[in-house]
Structures are given as C-alpha cells and as structure tokens.
C-alpha positions as CSV (number, residue, x, y, z in Angstrom):
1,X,5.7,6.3,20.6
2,X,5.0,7.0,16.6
3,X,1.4,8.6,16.0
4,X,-1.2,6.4,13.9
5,X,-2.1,8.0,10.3
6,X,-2.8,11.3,9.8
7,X,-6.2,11.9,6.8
8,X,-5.2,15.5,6.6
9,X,-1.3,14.8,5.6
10,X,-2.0,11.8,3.7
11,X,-4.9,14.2,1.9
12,X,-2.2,16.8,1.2
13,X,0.6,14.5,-0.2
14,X,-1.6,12.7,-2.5
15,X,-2.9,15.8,-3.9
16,X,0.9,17.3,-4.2
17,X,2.5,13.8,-5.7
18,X,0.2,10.9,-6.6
19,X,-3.1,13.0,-8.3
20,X,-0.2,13.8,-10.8
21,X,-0.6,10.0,-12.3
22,X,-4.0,8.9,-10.5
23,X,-7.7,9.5,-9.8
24,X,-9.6,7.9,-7.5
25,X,-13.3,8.5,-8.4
26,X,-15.8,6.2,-8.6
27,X,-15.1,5.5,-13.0
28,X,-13.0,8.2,-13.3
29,X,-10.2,7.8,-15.7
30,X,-6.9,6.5,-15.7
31,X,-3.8,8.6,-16.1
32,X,-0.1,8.1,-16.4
33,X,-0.9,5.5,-13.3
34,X,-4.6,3.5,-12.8
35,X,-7.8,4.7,-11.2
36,X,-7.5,4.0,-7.9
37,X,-11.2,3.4,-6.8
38,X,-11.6,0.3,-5.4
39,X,-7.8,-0.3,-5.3
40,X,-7.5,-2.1,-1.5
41,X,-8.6,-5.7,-1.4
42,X,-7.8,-5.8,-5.8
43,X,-5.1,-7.7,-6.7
44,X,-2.7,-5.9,-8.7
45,X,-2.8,-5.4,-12.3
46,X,-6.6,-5.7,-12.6
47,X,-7.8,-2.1,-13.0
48,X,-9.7,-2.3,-16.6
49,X,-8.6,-0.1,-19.1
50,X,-5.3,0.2,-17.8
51,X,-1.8,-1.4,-19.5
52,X,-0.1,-2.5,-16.4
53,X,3.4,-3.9,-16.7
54,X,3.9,-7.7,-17.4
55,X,5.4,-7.7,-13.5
56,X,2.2,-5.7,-12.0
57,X,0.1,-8.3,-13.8
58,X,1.9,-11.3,-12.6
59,X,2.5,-10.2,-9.1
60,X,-0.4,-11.5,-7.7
61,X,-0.4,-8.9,-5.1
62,X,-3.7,-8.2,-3.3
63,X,-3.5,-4.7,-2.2
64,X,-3.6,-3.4,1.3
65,X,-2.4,-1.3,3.9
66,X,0.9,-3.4,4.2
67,X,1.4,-4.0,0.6
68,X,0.7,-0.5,-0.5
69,X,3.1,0.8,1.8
70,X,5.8,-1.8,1.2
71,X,5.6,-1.0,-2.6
72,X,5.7,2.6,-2.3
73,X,9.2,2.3,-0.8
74,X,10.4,1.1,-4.2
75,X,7.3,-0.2,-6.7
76,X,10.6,-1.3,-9.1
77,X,11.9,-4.0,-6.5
78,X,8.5,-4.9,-4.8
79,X,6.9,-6.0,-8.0
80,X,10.5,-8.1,-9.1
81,X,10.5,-9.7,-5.2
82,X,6.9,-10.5,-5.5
C-alpha cells in the first residue's frame, strides 16, 4: 500500500523546481508563473496581475488536489482537454 503525502518532500521539490516561476505569499509577486496564494478552490486564470494564456483563462478549471495533480502531468494537454 502507497504512503499518503509527504509536507517535507513536497516542501523540498517545490523549493528545488516550482519557486523558480512562483511565490506563494500572502501578495507576494508573480514570476515567470502566478502567485500561488490562495490558488486551491480559484478557478484558473484568475490570479490578478498575471497574463495567463487564452486556454488558462477559458479552462474553467477550479483548482484542487485532483486538478493540480492532473495538470502537472502535462499543464499543455490538461488545459487543451479541459
């Protein structure tokens, strides 16, 4: 049987791949990819300040657990599908 999530290797890849494009402080600024305060329960494409992609913005996605996870496997294809 799989293990559940792990904080401390989650904490450690975000900080050696996604911190590269993103911040996730309360107001702190975008990068290369949005702010990510806030990001589960928004629907994609909302983030203010932040040029999403014409597919990002018409998605509709609502982010969660199962549609993070899903896009991160390919954010090209999951935003065409959706």
């Amino acid at each position: 049987m799989g293990k559940g999530p792990n904080a401390k290797k989650g904490a450690k890849i975000f900080k050696t791949k996604c911190s590269q494009c993103h911040t996730v402080e309360e107001g702190g600024p975008h990068k290369q990819g949005p702010n990510l305060y806030g990001f589960f329960g928004r629907q994609s494409g909302q983030a203010d300040g932040y040029s999403y992609s014409s597919a990002n913005k018409k998605s509709g996605v609502m982010w969660g657990e199962d549609t993070l996870f899903e896009y991160l496997e390919n954010p090209k294809k999951y935003m065409k599908v959706c």
